[in-house]
LUMTOR-178495 format. One record per residue (C-alpha): residue number from 1; x, y, z; residue in three letters. Coordinates in nm, 2 decimals. Each point is the difference from the previous one (the first is absolute). Example, Ala and Ser with C-alpha at 12.3 -4.5 7.8 and 13.67 -1.06 7.14 Angstrom:
BEGIN
1|1.23|-0.45|0.78|Ala
2|0.14|0.34|-0.07|Ser
# end
This chain:
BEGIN
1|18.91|16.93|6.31|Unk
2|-0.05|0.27|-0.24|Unk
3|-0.28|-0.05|-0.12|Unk
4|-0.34|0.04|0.16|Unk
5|-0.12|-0.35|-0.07|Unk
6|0.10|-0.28|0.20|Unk
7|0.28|-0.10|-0.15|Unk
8|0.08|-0.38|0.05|Unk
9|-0.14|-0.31|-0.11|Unk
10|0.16|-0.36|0.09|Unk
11|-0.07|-0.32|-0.14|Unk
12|0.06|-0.35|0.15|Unk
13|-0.14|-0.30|-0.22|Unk
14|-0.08|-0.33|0.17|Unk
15|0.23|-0.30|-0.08|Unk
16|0.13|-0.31|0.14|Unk
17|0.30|0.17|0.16|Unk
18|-0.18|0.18|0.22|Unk
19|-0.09|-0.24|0.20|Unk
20|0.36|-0.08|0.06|Unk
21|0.08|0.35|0.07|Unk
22|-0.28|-0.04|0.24|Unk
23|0.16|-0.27|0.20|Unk
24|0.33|0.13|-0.01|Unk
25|-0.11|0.27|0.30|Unk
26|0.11|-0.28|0.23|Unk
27|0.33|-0.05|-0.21|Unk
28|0.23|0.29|0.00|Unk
29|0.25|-0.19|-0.21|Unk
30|-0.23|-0.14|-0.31|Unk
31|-0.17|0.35|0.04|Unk
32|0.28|0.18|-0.09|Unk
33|0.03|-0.19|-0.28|Unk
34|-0.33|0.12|-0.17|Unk
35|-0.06|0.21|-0.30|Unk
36|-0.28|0.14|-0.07|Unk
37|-0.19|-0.11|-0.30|Unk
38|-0.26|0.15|-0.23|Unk
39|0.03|0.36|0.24|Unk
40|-0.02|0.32|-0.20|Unk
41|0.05|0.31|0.22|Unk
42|-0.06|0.31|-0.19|Unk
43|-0.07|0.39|0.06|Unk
44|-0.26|0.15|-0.15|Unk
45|-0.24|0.27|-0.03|Unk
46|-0.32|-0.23|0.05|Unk
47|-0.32|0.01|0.23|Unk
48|0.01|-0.38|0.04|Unk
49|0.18|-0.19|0.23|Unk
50|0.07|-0.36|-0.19|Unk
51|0.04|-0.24|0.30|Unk
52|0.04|-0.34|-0.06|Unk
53|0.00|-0.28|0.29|Unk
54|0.14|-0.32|0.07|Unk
55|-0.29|-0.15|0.21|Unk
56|-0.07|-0.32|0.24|Unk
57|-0.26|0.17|0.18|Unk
58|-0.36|0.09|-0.01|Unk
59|-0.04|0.35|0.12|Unk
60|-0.18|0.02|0.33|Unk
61|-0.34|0.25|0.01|Unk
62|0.13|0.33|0.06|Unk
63|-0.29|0.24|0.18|Unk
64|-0.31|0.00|-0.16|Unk
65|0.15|-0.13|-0.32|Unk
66|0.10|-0.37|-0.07|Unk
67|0.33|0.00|-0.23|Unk
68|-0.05|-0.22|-0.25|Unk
69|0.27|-0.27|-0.06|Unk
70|0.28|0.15|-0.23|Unk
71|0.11|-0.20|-0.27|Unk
72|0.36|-0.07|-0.09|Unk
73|0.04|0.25|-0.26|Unk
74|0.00|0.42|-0.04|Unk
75|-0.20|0.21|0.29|Unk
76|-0.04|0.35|-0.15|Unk
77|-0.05|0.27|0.26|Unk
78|-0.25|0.34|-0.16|Unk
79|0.09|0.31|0.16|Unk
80|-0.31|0.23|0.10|Unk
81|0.22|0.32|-0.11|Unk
82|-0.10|0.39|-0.02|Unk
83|-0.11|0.22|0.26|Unk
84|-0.23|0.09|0.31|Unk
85|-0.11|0.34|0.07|Unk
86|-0.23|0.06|0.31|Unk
87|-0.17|0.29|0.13|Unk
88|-0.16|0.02|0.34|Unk
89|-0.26|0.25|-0.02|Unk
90|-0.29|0.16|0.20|Unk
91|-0.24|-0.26|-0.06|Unk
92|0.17|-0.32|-0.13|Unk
93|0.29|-0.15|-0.11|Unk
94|0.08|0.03|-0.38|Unk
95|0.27|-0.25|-0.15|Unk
96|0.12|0.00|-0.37|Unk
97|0.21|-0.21|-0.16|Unk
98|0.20|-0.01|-0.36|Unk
99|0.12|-0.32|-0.15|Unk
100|0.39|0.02|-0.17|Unk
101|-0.05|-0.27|-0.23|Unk
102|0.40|-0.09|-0.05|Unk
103|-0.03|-0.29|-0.14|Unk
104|-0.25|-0.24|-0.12|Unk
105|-0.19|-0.16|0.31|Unk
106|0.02|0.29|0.23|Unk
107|-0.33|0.04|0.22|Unk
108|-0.18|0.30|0.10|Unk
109|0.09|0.10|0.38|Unk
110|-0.40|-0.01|0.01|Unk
111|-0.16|0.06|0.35|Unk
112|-0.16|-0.35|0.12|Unk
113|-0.31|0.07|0.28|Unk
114|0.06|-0.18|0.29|Unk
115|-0.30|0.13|0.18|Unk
116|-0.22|0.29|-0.02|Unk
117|0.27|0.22|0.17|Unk
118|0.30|-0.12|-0.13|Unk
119|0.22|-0.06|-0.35|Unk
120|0.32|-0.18|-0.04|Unk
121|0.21|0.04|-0.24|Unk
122|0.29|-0.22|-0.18|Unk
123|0.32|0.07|-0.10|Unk
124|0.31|-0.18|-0.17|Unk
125|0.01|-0.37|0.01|Unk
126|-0.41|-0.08|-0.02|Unk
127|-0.08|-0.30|-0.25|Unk
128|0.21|-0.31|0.01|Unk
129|-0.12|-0.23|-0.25|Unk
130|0.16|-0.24|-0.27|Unk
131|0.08|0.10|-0.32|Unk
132|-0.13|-0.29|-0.21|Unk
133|-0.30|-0.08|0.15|Unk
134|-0.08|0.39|0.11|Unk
135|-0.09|-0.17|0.35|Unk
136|-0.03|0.23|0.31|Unk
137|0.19|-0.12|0.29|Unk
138|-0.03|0.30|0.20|Unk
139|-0.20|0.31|-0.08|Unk
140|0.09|0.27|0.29|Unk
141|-0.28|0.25|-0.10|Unk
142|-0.22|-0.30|-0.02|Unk
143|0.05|-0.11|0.37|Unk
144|-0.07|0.31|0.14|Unk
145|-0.36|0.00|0.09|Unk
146|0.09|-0.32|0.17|Unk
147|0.27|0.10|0.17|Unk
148|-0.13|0.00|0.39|Unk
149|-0.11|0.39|-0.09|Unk
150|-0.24|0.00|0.24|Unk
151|-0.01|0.30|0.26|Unk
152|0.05|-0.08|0.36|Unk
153|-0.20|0.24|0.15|Unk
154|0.03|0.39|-0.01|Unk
155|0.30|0.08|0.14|Unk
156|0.33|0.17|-0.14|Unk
157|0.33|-0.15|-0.15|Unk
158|0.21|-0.23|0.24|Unk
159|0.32|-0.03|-0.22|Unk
160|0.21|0.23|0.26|Unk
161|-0.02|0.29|-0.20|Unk
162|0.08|0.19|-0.36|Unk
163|0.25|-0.30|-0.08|Unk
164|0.01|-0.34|0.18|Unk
165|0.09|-0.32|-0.11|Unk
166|-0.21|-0.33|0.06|Unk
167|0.21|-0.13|0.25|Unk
168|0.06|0.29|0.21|Unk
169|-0.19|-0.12|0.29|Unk
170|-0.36|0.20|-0.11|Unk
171|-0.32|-0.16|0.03|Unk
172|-0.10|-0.20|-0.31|Unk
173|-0.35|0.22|-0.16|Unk
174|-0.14|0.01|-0.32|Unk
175|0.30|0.14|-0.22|Unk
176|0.17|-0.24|0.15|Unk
177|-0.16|-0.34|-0.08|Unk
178|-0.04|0.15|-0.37|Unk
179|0.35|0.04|-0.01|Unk
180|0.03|-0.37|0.14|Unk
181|-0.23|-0.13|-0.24|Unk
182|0.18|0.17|-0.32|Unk
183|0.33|-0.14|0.18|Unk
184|-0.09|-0.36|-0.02|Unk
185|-0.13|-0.01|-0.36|Unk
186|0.34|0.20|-0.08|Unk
187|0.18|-0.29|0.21|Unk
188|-0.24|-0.28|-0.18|Unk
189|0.20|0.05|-0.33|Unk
190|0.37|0.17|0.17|Unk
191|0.05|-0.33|0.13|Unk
192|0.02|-0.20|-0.33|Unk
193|0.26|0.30|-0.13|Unk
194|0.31|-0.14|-0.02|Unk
195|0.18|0.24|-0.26|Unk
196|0.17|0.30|0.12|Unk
197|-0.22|0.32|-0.04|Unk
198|0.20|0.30|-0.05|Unk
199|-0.18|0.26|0.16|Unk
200|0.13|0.42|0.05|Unk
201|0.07|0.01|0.39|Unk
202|-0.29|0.11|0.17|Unk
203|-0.30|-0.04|-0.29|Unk
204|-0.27|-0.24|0.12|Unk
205|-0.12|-0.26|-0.23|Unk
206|-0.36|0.10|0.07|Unk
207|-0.14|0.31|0.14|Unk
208|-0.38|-0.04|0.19|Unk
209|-0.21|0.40|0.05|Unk
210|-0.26|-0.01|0.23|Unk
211|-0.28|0.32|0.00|Unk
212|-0.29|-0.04|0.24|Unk
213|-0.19|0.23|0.18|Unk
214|-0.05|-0.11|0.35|Unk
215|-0.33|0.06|0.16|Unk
216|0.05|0.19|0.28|Unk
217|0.37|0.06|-0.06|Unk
218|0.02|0.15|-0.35|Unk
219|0.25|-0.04|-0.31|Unk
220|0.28|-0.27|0.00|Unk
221|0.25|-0.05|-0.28|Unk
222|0.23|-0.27|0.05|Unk
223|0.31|-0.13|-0.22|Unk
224|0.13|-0.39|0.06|Unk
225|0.33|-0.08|-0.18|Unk
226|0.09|-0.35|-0.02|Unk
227|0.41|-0.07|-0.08|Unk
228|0.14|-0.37|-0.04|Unk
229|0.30|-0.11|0.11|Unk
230|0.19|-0.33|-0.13|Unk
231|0.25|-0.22|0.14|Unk
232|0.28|-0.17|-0.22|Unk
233|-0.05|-0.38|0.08|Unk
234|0.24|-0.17|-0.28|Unk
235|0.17|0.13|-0.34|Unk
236|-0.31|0.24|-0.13|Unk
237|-0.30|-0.21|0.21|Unk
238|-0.16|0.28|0.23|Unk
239|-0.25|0.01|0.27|Unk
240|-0.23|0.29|-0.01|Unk
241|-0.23|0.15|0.25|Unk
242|-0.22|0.30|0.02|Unk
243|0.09|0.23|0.33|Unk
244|-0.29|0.10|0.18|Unk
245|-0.15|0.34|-0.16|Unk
246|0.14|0.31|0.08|Unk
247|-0.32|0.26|0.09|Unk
248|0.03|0.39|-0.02|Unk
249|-0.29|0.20|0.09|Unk
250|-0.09|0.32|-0.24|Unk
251|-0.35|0.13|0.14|Unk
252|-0.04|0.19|0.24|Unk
253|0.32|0.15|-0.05|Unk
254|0.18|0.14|0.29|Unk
255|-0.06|0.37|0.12|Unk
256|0.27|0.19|-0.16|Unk
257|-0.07|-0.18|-0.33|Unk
258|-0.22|0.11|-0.32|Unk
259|-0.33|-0.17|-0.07|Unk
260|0.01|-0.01|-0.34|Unk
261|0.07|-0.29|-0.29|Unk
262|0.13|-0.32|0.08|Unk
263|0.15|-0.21|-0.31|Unk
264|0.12|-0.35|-0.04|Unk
265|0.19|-0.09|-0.30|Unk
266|0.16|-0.36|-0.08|Unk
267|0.27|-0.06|-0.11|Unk
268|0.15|0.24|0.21|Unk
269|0.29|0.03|-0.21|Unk
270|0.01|0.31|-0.19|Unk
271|-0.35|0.06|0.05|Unk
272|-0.20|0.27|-0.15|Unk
273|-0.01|0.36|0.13|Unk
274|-0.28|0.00|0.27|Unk
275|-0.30|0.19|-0.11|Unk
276|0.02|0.21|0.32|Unk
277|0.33|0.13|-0.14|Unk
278|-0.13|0.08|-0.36|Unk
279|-0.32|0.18|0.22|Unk
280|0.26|0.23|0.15|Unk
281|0.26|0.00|-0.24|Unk
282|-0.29|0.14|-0.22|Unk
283|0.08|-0.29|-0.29|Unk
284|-0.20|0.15|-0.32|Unk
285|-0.24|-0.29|-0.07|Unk
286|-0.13|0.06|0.34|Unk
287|-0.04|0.38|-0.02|Unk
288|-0.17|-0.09|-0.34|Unk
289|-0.26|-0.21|0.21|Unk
290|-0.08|0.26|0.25|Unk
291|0.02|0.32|-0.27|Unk
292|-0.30|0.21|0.11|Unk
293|-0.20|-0.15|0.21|Unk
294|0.01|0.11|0.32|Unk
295|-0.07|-0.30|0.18|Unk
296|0.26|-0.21|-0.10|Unk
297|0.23|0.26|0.08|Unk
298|-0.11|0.01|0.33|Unk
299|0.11|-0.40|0.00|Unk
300|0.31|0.05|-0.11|Unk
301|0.08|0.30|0.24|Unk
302|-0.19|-0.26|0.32|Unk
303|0.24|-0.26|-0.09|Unk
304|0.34|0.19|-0.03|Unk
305|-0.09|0.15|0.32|Unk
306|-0.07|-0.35|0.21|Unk
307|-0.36|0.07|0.04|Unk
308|-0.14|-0.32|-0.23|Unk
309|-0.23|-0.02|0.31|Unk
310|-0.19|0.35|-0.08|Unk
311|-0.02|-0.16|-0.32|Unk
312|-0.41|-0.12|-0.12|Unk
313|0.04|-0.40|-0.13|Unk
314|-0.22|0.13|-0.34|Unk
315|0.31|0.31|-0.05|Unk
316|0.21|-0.23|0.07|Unk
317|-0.11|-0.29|-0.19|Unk
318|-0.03|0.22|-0.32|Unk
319|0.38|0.14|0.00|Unk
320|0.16|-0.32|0.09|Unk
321|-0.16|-0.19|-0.31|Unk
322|0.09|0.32|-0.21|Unk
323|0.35|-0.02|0.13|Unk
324|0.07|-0.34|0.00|Unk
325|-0.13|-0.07|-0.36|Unk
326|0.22|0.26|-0.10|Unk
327|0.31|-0.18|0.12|Unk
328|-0.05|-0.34|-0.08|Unk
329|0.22|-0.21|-0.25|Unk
330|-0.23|-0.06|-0.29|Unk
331|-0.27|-0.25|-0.02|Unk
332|0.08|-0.08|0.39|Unk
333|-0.29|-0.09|0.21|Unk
334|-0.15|0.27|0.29|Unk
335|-0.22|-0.08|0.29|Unk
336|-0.16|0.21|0.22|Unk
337|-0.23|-0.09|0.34|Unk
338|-0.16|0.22|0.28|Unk
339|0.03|-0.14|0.38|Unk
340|-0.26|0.23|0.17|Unk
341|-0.07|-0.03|0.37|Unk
342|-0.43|-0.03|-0.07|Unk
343|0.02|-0.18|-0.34|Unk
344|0.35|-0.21|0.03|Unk
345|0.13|-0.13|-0.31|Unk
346|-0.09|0.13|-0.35|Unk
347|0.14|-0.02|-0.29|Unk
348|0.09|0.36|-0.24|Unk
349|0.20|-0.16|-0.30|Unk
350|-0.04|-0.39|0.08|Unk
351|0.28|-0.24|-0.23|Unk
352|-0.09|-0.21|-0.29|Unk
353|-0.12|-0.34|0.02|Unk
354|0.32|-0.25|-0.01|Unk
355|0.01|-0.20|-0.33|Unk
356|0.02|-0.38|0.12|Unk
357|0.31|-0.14|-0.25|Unk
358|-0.05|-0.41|-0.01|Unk
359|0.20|-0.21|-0.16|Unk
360|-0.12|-0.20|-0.27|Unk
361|-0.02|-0.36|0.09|Unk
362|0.25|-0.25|-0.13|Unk
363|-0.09|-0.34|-0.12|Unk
364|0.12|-0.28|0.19|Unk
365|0.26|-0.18|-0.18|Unk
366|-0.07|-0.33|-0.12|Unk
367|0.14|-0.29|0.20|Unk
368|0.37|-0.10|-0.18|Unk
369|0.01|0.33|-0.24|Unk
370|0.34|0.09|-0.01|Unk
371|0.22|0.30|0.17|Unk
372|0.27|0.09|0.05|Unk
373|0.08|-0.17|0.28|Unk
374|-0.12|-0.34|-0.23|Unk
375|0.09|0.06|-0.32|Unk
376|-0.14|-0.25|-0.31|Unk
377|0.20|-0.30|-0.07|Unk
378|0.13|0.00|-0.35|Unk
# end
């Protein structure tokens, strides 16, 4: 992909057909005799994925969040796209984040509180919901809070070390059954996907961060990737499935590494320059924020150095909202909260109210009205 917006959208419309093409799984020979009808595959630079479902099922509840049955038409997919930059500091956790508003739809990557020690955050595929009748049938950043967050007691991660995958054999804690939860609604609406998804090798479909600061064991950031992965049943007709997620630890670092920024951005593609290498390349519209003052520069030196953790939450708060405003796409949307070890969660820059969109009603059509299916006799 070139450019740094997802770039794909597929669209599969319902239609008598595909029920056919359903049956012929168990019939090599008719299958290989279908065509596919009403598809459109098309590349584009886009921050929706347009899915569209042939369905016979009810989606089962997924986690904390029932998926609502999905009707036989569109499912558009919103991408929660921009970046994540956190900074572990002295005396809290500070965690920015910049919405790059691609295309109409795109969500802030906003933290979501899942307790008073710990923020999740969303990114990529986050609101599934149908175009016509702007239903939610899964809202990721939604289901978070409900999503089995609970501590289990105060002990340290179990996942096997800085990278570890769910089934590796470790003990099952509290990132874990997140991870599970998020998996399962991510599953509710994989399993009605039956057109082929054309993802880059290796980029997840949704990303999950996890910041909390552990009582009694101190600052965790975690990353969750979830990546699908479809099997050709007959002509274009595809079984999809989300793997279980992929974790990666990124606080505490290991020994030999720098303590200093950590950054997020989706879609990875061609993402933008880090704001840890515009603090040390010395980019000018950070030197421009720091100028004189003395205590910023202090900030800026902490950070290219990998000492965020000598860094005050208040010096650190104050550059970081400076900085990021300065590189932000126009008009984008910037949050900022405070994880402190006495106060927990707080928020700096907290994101707008959502604007609720509802359709307008229709009017039920009168009984015998014609259509297009019944046209008036002449």
């Amino acid at each position: 992909m070139a450019a740094k917006q997802l770039s794909y959208a597929l669209r599969w419309r319902y239609n008598e057909r595909d029920e056919a093409r359903r049956s012929a799984r168990s019939n090599p020979v008719n299958a290989a005799t279908l065509s596919p009808v009403n598809f459109v595959a098309r590349v584009a630079s886009t921050a929706i994925l347009v899915l569209a479902f042939a369905l016979s099922i009810c989606a089962t509840r997924a986690g904390a969040q029932q998926v609502s049955e999905i009707p036989r038409e569109e499912i558009v997919a919103n991408l929660a796209a921009g970046r994540v930059v956190i900074a572990v500091v002295k005396d809290g956790i500070v965690i920015g984040t910049v919405e790059d508003s691609i295309e109409r739809g795109t969500l802030p990557p906003a933290p979501v509180q899942m307790s008073a020690e710990r923020v999740g955050i969303i990114l990529g595929a986050d609101e599934w919901l149908s175009p016509v009748t702007q239903q939610d049938f899964v809202r990721l950043d939604r289901s978070l809070p409900g999503a089995r967050g609970q501590f289990l007691g105060n002990k340290g991660p179990t996942l096997g070390g800085v990278q570890a995958h769910a089934g590796a054999g470790a003990e099952a804690n509290d990132i874990e059954q997140i991870g599970q939860g998020l998996l399962q609604s991510l599953n509710g609406v994989a399993e009605v996907l039956h057109g082929r998804v054309d993802l880059p090798a290796q980029e997840p479909i949704a990303e999950m961060i996890l910041v909390d600061y552990l009582s009694g064991y101190g600052p965790e950031v975690w990353q969750a990737s979830y990546h699908i992965e479809q099997e050709e049943q007959a002509g274009d007709y595809w079984a999809t499935r989300v793997l279980r997620p992929a974790y990666v630890q990124f606080w505490p670092p290991e020994k030999k590494d720098q303590r200093t920024l950590i950054e997020f951005s989706y879609p990875p593609d061609n993402a933008p320059a880090p704001l840890l290498d515009l603090i040390r390349k010395r980019d000018p519209r950070i030197l421009k924020i720091v100028g004189a003052d003395p205590q910023m520069q202090d900030v800026m030196l902490q950070l290219t150095d990998g000492r965020s953790t000598s860094l005050k939450a208040a010096d650190t708060i104050q550059f970081l909202r400076a900085a990021l405003d300065a590189i932000a796409p126009p008009k984008s949307v910037e949050t900022m909260a405070l994880i402190s070890p006495d106060h927990g969660f707080k928020w700096i820059l907290a994101p707008p109210p959502e604007v609720e969109e509802h359709p307008e009603p229709q009017t039920p059509r009168p009984a015998g009205a014609p259509s297009l299916a019944h046209p008036p006799s002449h």
